[in-house]
C-alpha positions as CSV (number, residue, x, y, z in Angstrom):
1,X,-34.6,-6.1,20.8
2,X,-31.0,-7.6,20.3
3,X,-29.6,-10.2,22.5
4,X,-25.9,-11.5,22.5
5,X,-27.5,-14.4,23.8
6,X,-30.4,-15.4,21.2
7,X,-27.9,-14.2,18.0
8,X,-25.1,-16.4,19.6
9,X,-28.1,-19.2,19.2
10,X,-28.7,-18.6,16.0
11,X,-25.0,-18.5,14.8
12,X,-24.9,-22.1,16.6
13,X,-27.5,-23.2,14.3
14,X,-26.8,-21.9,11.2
15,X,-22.9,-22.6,11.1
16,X,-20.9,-22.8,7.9
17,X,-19.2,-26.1,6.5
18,X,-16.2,-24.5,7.5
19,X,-17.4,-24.2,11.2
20,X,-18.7,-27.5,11.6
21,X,-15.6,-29.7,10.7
22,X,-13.6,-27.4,13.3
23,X,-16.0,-27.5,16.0
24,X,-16.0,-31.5,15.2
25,X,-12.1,-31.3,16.0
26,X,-12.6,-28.8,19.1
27,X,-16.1,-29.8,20.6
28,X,-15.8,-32.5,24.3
29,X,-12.0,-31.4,24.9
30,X,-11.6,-33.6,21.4
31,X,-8.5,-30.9,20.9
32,X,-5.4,-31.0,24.0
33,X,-8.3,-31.9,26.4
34,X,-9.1,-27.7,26.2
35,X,-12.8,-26.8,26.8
36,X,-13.6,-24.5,23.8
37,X,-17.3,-22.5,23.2
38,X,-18.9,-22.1,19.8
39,X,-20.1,-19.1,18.8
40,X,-19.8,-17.3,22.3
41,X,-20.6,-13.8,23.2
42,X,-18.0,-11.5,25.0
43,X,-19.6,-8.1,25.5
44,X,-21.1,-6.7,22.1
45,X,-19.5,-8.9,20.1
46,X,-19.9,-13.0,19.0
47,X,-16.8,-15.0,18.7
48,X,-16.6,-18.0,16.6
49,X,-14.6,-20.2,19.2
50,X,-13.5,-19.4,22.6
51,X,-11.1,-21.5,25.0
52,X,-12.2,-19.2,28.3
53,X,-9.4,-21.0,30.2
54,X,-6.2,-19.9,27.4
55,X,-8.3,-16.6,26.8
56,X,-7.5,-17.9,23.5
57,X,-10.0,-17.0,20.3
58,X,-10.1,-18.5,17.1
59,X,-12.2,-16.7,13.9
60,X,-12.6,-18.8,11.1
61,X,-13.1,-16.2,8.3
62,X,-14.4,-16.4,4.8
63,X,-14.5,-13.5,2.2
64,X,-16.8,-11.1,3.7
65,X,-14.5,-10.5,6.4
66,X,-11.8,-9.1,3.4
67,X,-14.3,-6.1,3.1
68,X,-14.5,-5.4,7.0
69,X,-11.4,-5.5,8.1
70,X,-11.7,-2.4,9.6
71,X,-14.4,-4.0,11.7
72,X,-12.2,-6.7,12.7
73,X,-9.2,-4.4,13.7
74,X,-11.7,-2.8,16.5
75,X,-13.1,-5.9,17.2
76,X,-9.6,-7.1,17.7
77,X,-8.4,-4.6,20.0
78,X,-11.5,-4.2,22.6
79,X,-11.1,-8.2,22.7
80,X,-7.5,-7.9,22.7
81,X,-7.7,-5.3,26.0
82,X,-9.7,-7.5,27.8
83,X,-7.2,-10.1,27.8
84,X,-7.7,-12.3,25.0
85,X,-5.7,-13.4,21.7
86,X,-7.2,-13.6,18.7
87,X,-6.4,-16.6,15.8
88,X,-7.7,-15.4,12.4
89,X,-7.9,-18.7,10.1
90,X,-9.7,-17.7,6.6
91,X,-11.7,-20.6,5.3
92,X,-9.2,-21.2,2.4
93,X,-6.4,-22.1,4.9
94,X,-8.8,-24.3,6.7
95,X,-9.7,-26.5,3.0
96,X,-5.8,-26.4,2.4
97,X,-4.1,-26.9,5.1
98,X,-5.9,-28.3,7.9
99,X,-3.1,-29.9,9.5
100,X,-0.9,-26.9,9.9
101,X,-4.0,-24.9,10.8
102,X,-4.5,-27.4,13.9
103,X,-1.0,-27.3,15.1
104,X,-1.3,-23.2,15.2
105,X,-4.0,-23.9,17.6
106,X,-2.0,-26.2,19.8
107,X,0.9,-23.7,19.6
108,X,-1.6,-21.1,20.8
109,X,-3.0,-22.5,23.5
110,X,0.9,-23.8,24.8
């Protein structure tokens, strides 16, 4: 039977490269002293990163996600009525511009 709660386990242990060096950056209040969650369930979905406090969501996305976006635009609106926002960062932006990408987080959670 599927559980939120073991998949969101095994997304924690099978994270991409990509997933890794942010979490290093937003893990222990490392990032503005915000407490952010890895790989967190809300309802029937698994975010990547979650700061509960800011309702503030970040998906670090690779290619796969080019093919779903119509996945992602529902996804986006049931988390969007419940409150949160949602920071989409593909994987390329990440590699290129990490600093920029950091400072959009900031700005989001300001």
């Amino acid at each position: 039977m599927y559980s939120p709660i073991n998949q969101a386990r095994s997304l924690r242990q099978s994270q991409t490269l990509f997933e890794r060096q942010l979490w290093r950056c937003l893990r222990d209040r490392r990032f503005s002293k915000y407490k952010f969650r890895r790989q967190h369930p809300i309802g029937r979905y698994i975010v990547d990163f979650v700061c509960l406090e800011k309702m503030l969501i970040i998906e670090l996305d690779g290619s796969q996600h080019a093919r779903n976006r119509e996945y992602d635009t529902e996804r986006d609106a049931w988390l969007l009525e419940r409150g949160y926002r949602v920071l989409r960062i593909w994987n390329n932006q990440w590699v290129l511009t990490r600093e920029v990408v950091l400072q959009a987080i900031s700005n989001a959670l300001k």
